[in-house]
C-alpha positions in Angstrom: 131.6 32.9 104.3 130.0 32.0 107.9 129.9 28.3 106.3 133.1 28.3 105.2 134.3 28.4 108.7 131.8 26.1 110.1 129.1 28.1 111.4 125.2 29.3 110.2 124.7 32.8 109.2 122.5 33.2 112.4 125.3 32.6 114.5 127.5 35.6 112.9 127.7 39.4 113.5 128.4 41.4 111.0 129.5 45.3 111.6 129.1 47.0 108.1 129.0 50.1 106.8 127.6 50.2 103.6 123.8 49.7 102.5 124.6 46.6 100.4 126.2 45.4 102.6 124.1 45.3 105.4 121.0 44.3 102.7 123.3 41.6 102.1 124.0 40.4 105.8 120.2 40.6 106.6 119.3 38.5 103.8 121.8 35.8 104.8 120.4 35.9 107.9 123.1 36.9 110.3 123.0 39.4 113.1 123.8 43.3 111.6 125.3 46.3 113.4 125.2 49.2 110.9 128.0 51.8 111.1 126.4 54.2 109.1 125.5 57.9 108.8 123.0 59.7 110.7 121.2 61.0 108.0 121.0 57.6 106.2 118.3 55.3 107.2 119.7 51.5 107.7 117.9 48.2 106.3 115.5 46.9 108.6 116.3 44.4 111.0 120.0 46.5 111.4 120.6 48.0 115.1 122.8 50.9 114.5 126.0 50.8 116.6 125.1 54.4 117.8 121.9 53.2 119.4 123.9 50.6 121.5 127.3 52.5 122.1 125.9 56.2 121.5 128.8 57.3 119.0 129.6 55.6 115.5 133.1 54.8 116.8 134.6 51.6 118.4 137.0 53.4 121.1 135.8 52.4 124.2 134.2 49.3 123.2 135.8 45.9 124.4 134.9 42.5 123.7 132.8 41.8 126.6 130.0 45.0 125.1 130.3 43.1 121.7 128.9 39.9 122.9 126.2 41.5 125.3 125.1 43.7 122.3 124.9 40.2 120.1 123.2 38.4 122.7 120.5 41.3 123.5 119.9 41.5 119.6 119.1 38.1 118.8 117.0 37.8 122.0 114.9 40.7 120.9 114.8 38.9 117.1 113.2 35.6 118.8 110.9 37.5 120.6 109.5 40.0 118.0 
């Protein structure tokens, strides 16, 4: 999908909320914020929106959080 629209999977982030999915999104390559339970442990590599937001809910975040949370995860991917 991210080439179909002219960009590399590293460039994308993907917020998903099912296992497969996020397997899926890792393995591609692109950036992963899992919207998952508590009690379910998420794919490595997947930052779970709660850990950046502290809720599993998108009221209160705006667009500027979104691309501060992408930037800050893909920094700490090039430097692991």
């Amino acid at each position: 999908a991210a080439r179909r629209v002219g960009f590399e999977p590293a460039e994308c982030l993907v917020f998903e909320d099912c296992f497969n999915g996020m397997t899926g999104a890792i393995a591609a390559g692109c950036t992963v914020i899992g919207l998952h339970p508590e009690d379910v442990e998420p794919p490595a590599g997947v930052v779970a929106l709660r850990d950046l937001h502290s809720s599993n809910s998108f009221e209160g975040v705006n667009a500027e959080m979104v691309q501060q949370w992408f930037a800050e995860i893909r920094a700490a991917k090039v430097n692991s």
